[in-house]
N, C-alpha and C positions, 0 to 999 in steps of 0.2 A: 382339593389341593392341586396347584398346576405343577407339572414335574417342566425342569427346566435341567439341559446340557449346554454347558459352556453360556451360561446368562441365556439363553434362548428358549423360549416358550416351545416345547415339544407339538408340532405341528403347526406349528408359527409361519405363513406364507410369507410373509411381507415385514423385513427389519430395516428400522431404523435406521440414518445416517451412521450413530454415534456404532448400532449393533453391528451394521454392515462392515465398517471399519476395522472394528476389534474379530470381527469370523475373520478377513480377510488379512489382520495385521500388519496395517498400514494406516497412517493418521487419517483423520476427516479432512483434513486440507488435502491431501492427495488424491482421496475419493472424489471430492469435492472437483479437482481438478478433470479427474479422470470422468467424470460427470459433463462437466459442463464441454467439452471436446468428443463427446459421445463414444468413448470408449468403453464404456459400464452401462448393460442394461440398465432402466430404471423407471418407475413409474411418478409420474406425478397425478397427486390427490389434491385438488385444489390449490393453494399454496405446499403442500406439505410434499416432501421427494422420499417415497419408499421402494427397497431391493427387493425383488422377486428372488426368495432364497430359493427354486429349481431355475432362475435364469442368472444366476450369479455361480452355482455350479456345473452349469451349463457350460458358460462362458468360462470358467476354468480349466472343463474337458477338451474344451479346442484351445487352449494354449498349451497342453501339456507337450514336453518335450522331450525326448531321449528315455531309456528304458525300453521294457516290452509293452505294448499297448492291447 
């Protein structure tokens, strides 16, 4: 049995468009945007575009803002 948090395969490197969207809570047209302007790590697999979910929290840790760090 695969154990999954939040739709996401527990030890899952690499999500999908549609999964990357929904972790991050913003539509695939945006990611999509945020994609193609090279603001969003991302790997390409032949035609296929997948997030490196440790470079997608990565990328989250340097934009964090205000609080204690």
């Amino acid at each position: 049995m695969i154990r999954t948090v939040n739709n996401l395969r527990v030890g899952q490197l690499l999500l999908t468009p549609r999964q990357a969207a929904q972790a991050l809570q913003i539509s695939e047209r945006k990611l999509w945007s945020m994609k193609a302007s090279g603001e969003i790590p991302h790997v390409l697999l032949g035609r296929s575009v997948r997030y490196p979910l440790c470079d997608l929290q990565q990328w989250i840790d340097e934009r964090k803002t205000g609080g204690v760090r």
